[in-house]
N, C-alpha and C positions, 0 to 999 in steps of 0.2 A: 550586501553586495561587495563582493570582490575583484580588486584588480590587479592581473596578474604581472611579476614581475620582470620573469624570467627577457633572458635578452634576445628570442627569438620573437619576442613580441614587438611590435610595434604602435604605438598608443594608447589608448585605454582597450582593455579587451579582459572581456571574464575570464573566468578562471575554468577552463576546460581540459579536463583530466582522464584518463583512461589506465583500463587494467592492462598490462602487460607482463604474460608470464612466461619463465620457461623452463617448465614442467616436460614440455614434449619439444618432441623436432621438429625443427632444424635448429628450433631454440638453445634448446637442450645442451649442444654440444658448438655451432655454430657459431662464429663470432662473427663471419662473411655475413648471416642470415638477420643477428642483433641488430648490425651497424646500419644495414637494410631499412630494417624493420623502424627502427628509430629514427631514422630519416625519413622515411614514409611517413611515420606519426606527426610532426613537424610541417611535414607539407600539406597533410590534412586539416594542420591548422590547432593542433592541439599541445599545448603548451608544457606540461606534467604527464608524469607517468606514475601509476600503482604496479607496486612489485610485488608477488605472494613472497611475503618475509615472515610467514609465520612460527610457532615457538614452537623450534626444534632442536633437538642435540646438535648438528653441526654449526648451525649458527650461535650456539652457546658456544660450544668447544674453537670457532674461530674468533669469539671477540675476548678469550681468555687466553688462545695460545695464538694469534691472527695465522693457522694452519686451516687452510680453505681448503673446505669441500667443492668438486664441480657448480653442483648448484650455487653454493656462494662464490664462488670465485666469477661463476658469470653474472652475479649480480652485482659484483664490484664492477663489470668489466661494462654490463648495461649503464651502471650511473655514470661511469665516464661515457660514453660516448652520450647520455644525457647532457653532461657539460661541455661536451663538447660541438652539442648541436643547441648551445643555450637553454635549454628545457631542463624543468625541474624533477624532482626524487623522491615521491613519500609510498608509504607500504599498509599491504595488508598486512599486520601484524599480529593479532588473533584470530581466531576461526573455531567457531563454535563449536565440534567435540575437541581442538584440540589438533587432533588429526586430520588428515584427507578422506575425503571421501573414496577415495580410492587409493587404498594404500600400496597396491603394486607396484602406484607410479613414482614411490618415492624411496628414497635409499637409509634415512636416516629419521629414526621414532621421535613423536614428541615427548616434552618432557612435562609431567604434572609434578605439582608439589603432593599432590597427594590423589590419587582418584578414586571415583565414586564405586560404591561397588552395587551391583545389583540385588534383587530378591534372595538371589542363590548363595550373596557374599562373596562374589567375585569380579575384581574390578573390569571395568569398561571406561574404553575409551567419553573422555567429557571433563566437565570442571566444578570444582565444588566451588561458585561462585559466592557462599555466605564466606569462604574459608578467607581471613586475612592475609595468611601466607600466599597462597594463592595470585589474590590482585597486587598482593604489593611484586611479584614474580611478572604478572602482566605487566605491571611497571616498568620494572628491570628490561625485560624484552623490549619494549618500545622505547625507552631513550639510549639504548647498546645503536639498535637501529640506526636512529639518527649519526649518536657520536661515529658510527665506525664502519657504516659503510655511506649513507650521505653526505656527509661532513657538509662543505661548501655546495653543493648541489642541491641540497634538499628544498623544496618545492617551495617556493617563494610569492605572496601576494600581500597588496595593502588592503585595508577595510577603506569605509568612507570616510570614517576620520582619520586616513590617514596613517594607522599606524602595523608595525609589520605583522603578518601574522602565518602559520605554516598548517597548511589544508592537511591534516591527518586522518586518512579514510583508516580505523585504528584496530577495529574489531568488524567483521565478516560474521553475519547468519549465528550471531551468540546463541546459545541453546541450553537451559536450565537442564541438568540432568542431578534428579535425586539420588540420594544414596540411600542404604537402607540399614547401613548399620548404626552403634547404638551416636555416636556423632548426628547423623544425619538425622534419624529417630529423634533426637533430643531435641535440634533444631526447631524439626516441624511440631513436636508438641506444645514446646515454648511460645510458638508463633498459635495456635489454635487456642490454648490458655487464656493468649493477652487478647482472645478475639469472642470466646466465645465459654458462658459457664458450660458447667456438665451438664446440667437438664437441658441445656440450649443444644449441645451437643446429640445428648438421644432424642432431642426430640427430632432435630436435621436429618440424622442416619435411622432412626425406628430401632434405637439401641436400648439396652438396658445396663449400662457401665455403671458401676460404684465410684469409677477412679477412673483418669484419662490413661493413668498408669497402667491401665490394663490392655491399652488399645494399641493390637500388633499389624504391621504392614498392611492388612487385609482392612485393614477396620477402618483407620484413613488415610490410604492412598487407592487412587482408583484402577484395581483389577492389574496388581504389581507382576503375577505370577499368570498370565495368559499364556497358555502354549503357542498362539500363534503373536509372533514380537508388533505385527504392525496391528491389532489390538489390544495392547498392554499401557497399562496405564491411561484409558479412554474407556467412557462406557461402552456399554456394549448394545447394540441395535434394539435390542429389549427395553433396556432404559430409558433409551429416548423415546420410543413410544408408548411406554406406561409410565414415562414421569415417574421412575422411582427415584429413592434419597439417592443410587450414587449419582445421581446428574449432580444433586447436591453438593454430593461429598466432591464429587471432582469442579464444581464450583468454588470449592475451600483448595484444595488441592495448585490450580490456576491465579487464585488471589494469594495466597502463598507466592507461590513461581513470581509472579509482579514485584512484590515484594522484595525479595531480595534480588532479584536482579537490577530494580530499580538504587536499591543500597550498593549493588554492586558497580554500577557504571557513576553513580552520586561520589565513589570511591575514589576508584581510577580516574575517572575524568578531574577531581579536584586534586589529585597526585602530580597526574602529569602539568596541571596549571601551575601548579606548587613550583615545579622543576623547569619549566619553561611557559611562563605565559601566553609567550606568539602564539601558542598549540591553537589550531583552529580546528573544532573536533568534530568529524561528521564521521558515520558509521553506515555500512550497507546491513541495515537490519536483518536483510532478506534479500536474496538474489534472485528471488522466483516471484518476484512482488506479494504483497499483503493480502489483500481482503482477496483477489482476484486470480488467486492460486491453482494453477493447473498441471501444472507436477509434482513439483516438490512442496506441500501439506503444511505450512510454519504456525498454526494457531494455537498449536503447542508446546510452541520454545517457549512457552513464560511471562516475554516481557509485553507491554504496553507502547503503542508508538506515542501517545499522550503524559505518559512520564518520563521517557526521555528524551521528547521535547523539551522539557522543561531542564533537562541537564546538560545536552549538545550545545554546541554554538550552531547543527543542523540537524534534527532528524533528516533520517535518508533512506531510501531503500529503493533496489533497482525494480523501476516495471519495465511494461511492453503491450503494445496494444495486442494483447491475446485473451479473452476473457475465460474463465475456470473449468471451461469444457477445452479449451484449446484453439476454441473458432479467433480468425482474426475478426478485431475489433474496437478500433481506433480507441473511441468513447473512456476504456479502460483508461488511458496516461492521463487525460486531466482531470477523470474521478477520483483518482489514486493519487496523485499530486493534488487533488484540491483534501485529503488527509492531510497530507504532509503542510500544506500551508495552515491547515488546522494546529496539528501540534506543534509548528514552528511559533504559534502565538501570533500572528501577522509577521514575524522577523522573515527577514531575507531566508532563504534557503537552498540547498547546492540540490537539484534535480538530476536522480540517477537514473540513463537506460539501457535498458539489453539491447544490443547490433548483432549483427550477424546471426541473431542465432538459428540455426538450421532442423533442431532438433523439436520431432511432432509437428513442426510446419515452419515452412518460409516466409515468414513474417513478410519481410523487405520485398518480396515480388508482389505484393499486395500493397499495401503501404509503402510511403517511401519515407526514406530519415528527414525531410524536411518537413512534409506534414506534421510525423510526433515530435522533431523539435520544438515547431510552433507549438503546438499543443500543451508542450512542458512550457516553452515560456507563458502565455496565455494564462496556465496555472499559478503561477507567481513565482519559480525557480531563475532567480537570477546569476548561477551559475553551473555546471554541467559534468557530471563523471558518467563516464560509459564504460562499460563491460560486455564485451572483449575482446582487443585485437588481436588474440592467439588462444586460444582454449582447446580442450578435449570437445568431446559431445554435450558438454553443458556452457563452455566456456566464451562464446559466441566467440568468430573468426571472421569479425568486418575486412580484417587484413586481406581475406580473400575476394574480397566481393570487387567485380567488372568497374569501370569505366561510370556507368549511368549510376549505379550506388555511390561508388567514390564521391562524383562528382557533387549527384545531392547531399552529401554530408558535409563535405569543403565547402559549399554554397550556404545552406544553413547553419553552419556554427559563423561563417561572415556577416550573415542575414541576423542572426541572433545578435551579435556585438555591434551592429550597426544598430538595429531596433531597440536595444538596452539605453543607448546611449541618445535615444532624441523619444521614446514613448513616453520618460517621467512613470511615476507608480500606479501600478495598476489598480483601477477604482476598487471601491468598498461598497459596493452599490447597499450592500444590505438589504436585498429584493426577498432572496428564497436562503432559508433553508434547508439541509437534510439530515436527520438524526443520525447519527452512528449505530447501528444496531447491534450495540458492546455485547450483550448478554448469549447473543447466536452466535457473533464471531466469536466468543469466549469456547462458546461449548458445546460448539458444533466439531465434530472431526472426523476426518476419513481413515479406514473405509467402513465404518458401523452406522452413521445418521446419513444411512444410504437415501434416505426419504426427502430431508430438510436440506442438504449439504448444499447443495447447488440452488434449489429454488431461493434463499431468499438473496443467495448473493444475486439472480438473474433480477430478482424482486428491486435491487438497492440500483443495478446498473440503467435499469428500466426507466426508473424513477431520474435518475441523471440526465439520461438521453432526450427523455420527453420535455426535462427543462429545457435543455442545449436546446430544440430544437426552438424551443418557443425564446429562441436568444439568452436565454438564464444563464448565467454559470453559480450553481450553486454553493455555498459555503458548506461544510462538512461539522457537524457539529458534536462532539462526544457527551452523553447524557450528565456528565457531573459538569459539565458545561451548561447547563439551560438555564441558568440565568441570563447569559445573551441573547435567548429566544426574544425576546419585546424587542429588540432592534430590527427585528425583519416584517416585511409586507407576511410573509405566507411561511409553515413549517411543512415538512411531507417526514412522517415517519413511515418508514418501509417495516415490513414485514420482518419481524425480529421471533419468530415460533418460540425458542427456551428463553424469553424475557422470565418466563415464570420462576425457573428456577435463579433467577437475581433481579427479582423484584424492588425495582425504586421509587420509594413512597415519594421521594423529595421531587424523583423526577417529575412524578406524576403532578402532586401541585403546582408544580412549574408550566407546566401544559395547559390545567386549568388557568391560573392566573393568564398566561398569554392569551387564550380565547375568550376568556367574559373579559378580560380588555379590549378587547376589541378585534386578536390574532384570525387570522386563516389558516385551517390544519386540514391537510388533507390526507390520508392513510387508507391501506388496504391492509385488512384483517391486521391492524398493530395490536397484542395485548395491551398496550401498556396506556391505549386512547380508553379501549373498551374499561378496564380500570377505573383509569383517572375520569373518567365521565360518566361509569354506572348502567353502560350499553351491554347491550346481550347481544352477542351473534349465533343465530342460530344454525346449526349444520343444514347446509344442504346439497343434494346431489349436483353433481355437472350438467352445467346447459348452459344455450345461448340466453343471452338477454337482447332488449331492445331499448334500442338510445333514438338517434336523430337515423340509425341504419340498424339494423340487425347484427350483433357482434358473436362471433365464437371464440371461444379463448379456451387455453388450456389453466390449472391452475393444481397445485397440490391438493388443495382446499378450497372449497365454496360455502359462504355464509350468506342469509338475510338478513334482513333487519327490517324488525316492526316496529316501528319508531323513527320518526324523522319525516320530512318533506322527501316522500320516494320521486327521485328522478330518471330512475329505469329500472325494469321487471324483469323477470325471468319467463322465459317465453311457458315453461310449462304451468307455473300457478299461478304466476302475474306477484309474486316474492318482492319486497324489495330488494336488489343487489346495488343499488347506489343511491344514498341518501345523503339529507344535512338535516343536522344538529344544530339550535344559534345557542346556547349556551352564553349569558350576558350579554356582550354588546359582537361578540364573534360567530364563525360559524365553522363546524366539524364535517367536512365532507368524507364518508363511508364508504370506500368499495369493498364488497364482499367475495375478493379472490385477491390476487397478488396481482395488485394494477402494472405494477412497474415489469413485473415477467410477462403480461400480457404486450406492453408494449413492445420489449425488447425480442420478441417471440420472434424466431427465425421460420414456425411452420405454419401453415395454413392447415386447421383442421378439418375434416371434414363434416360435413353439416349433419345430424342426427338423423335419421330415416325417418324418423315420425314427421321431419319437417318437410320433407318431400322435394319439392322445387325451390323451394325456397332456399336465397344466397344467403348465408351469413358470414359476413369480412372478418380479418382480423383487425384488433384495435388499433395498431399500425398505422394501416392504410384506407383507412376512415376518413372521409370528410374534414371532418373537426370530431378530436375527444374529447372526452370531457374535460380533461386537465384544458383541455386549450381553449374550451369556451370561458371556465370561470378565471383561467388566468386574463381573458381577453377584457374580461367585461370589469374587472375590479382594476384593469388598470397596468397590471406586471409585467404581462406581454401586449405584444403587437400584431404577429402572426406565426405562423410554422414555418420553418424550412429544414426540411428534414437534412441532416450531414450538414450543416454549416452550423459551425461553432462563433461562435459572435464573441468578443472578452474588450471591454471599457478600460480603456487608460487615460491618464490626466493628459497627452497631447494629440489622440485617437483612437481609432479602433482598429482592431485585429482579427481579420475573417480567416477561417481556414474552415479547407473546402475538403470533406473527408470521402466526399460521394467521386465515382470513377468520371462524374460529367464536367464538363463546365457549367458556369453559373456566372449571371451578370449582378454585380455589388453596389452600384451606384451610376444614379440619374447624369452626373455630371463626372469628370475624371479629375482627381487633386493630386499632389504630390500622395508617391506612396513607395512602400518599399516592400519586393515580394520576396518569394522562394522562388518564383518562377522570372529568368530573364525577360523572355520577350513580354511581359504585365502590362496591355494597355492600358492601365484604370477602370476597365470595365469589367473585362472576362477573365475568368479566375480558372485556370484551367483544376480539373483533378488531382487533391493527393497534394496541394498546395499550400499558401498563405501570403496575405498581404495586411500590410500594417498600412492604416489610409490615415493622415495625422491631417487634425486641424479639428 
């Protein structure tokens, strides 16, 4: 938890920070539009500001000759009017090729120590992140920064003990790009050697090698030389439905990439400690959020948000309630922040969001910024970077948004510092559960695992909602993690389809021991249950089944299961598609389709002709599902309410109301503190939140 210093603040107040760029106009050239602009930020209540200060020529060439290019010169000219509206100074300072994604809009090339070259042997913009020269160059870049153009300015805040520390958002969307000549070549042999013999080797890829020595570009790396670039280096849609070795090999390939990225920021990040300890280091992994990815595709940069966890003082990365098709969809920012509390290890953590952004949809005329603030806080982020008060088409442009946006945003980051400062820590209930399904997000990618890509993220978000609803807020848990499994009432592993190609034995006895202990596991088609407990699911065609109503669902895939206590059939052979396992003193509850995309299902299908008149609902809006009978009856939940997010803190609770109605929250009215002024204690309008303490 952080408390910010700067002197535009006034008593204890998080540390809320935003991107500010100026890349385009009026930025650009404007200093009328800066001074503006910076003043505006200030009155919105945000304290700090991010500069793209990324590693390029001109900013080399002015902190050796201090002869300032436009773009630096108005970044000297932005820090001042920073100090001089008491608000602080830190930068993007890397940026994962290196470059811009759009290089037209910039005047002066970055600089590599050395870059990667391609299949063809010629270089491409990116970083040889194993290379030393390299990070120790990142180095250099980020403390020039500080010394030469923040000086006195630079973004200022205490920890809880007290002592000074400076929020460096440091590195922007990092991106592993191999190289392929013989450097690069050597690298990744060395790495596959210490990992794996040669027989282990052919038998992974169906090879016949003498020597690893023998093994060119083709042999392991996956599909380096595609003619078309946005399938290169991923298998190809063949793959992933015959399960052939390159799934494998581009399973070696991605653990690689982890690898040294992870050595790479274990690098920098103890460099720059080395050089300034205050360094308080959080990074935007990803601008397009993580698991929940709808434009721009990140499961391929390399790195792991669970290992640099473990190096930040914050994993970070920005979301937005948009879920992977582009629908808006609240649900996403406290799924995706309840990761980030994952690899933050329970520590504090800075929660990052997209505003403004207008591109593929209008989030904010849906949603409002006070609902996903509470949400992020609710999630465990105790303090706040946004992106972006000035951008191109990607850059979000809250700067422009009316009066009723504004205002919700000035209201919720007041509502946020107020609520921080009288909630105490938010509880550990240690209720539920939900597996991370490392193996799929590893090695799933667009645009070839056209089949899988979306279903099981719809599968993971499903499975979220269905807790929310039943008041859960789930814990997120990464499979080399499951040794914390026995702390929880119930586990739900979601739909993970390529667990097979990175099969975890350890995970799997982890699973066992939690149920014959006595665990509750609930999963739809998980490999890795069917595994770890010796169950068979049988293919079978699409249909409805019948519960307590007749349900239709849509699903990738449909299984039975002969075996187990069936507690609903498929309407055409009377199949089991939901069963229990008890397994020692626990029990394994079975659904044979992807429960969690059945719940999150935005379509009503139509009912099969052979069933005639007959209605069948979707799981949805059903009665009671099943998740919510057994959660009822063992104890975990209470009831449904569908769109209200319910989150336990040590001095109350925290409703936010995601649905466009109002909703009444309690018998009696207490002290409480909302997003919505007129808040009688009862009614909680749409698109809200109220913190009811006591």
């Amino acid at each position: 938890m952080l408390y910010s210093t700067e002197r535009c603040v006034s008593g204890p107040r998080p540390a809320f920070m935003a991107w500010f760029g100026n890349f385009f106009e009026p930025y650009f050239s404007s200093r009328e539009a800066v001074k503006s602009g910076i003043e505006d930020m200030r009155r919105l209540g945000f304290n700090s500001i991010v500069l793209d200060s990324k590693l390029w020529s001109d900013f080399t060439h002015f902190f050796r000759t201090r002869e300032e290019s436009q773009y630096v010169a108005m970044q000297n000219f932005i820090t001042r009017c920073c100090r001089d509206n008491g608000m602080g100074v830190s930068f993007l300072a890397l940026f994962a090729i290196g470059d811009n994604l759009y290089p037209e809009i910039y005047d002066h090339p970055p600089e590599f120590v050395d870059q990667p070259v391609d299949y063809w042997q010629q270089p491409y913009r990116g970083y040889r992140h194993w290379s030393v020269a390299q990070a120790e160059e990142h180095v250099r870049h980020c403390l020039e920064l500080y010394r030469f153009i923040a000086g006195d300015a630079a973004a200022s805040v205490t920890d809880e003990a007290g002592r000074e520390r400076l929020p460096f958002y440091f590195y922007h969307s990092p991106i592993f790009s191999p190289s392929f000549d013989d450097d690069g070549r050597e690298h990744y042999l060395a790495w596959l050697r210490s990992r794996y013999s040669l027989e282990e080797v052919n038998d992974r890829y169906g090879s016949a090698f003498v020597s690893l020595d023998q093994l060119g570009a083709e042999d392991y790396w996956t599909n380096p030389a595609d003619p078309l670039e946005a399938h290169r280096h991923v298998p190809a849609f063949a793959d992933y439905e015959g399960r052939t070795a390159a799934v494998r090999k581009y399973a070696d390939n991605q653990a690689y990439k982890r690898r040294v990225m992870r050595d790479y920021f274990a690098r920098v990040a103890g460099r720059l400690r080395e050089e300034d300890a205050r360094f308080y280091l959080y990074a935007a992994l990803s601008q397009w959020k993580v698991f929940f990815s709808d434009y721009v595709h990140i499961q391929n940069r390399g790195w792991d948000l669970w290992d640099l966890g473990a190096i930040l003082d914050s994993p970070s990365f920005i979301t937005m309630p948009i879920d992977n098709h582009g629908y808006i969809e609240p649900y996403v920012v406290p799924c995706e922040m309840a990761m980030l509390r994952s690899a933050a290890r329970d520590r504090d953590f800075v929660g990052s969001l997209f505003l403004g952004r207008y591109m593929a949809n209008d989030i904010y005329a849906v949603c409002s910024p006070a609902e996903v603030i509470a949400s992020a806080f609710g999630a465990g982020a105790t303090d706040l970077y946004f992106y972006g008060y000035n951008g191109l088409d990607d850059g979000g442009n809250f700067g422009k948004w009316d009066v009723p946006e504004r205002d919700s945003l000035r209201g919720a980051l007041d509502w946020f510092s107020e609520v921080r400062g009288v909630a105490g820590r938010r509880l550990k209930t240690r209720r539920v559960a939900m597996v991370y399904p490392f193996a799929s997000y590893t090695l799933s990618a667009q645009p070839t695992d056209t089949r899988q890509y979306n279903a099981f993220r719809d599968d993971f978000l499903g499975w979220y909602r269905q807790l929310a609803d039943l008041g859960l807020n789930p814990d997120i848990i990464h499979p080399s993690h499951a040794e914390t499994l026995a702390e929880y009432d119930c586990v739900v592993v979601s739909a993970d389809p390529h667990y097979w190609a990175m099969r975890d034995e350890l995970f799997e006895k982890r699973l066992r021991e939690y149920v014959e202990g006595g665990g509750l596991l609930l999963h739809g088609m998980a490999e890795a249950v069917h595994y770890a407990f010796g169950m068979e699911a049988l293919p079978h065609c699409a249909d409805s089944f019948v519960w307590e109503e007749k349900v239709v669902t849509g699903s990738p895939e449909f299984a039975a299961y002969d075996s187990g206590d069936i507690q609903a059939r498929y309407l055409c052979d009377g199949a089991g598609v939901y069963t229990i396992h008890h397994p020692g003193r626990g029990a394994v509850h079975s659904f044979g389709f992807y429960y969690g995309a059945a719940y999150a299902s935005r379509e009503h299908l139509p009912v099969a002709r052979e069933y005639k008149k007959e209605n069948h609902y979707p799981l949805t809006i059903i009665a009671r599902t099943p998740v919510e009978r057994v959660m009822i009856e063992v104890g975990i939940a209470e009831r449904r309410r569908r769109g209200i997010e319910t989150v336990a803190f040590e001095n109350g609770i925290l409703m936010i109301n995601h649905t466009p109605y109002t909703v009444t929250l309690a018998d009696q009215p207490g002290r409480s503190i909302s997003t919505f002024e007129g808040f009688d204690g009862f009614h909680l309008p749409g698109r809200h939140a109220a913190f009811l303490l006591g």
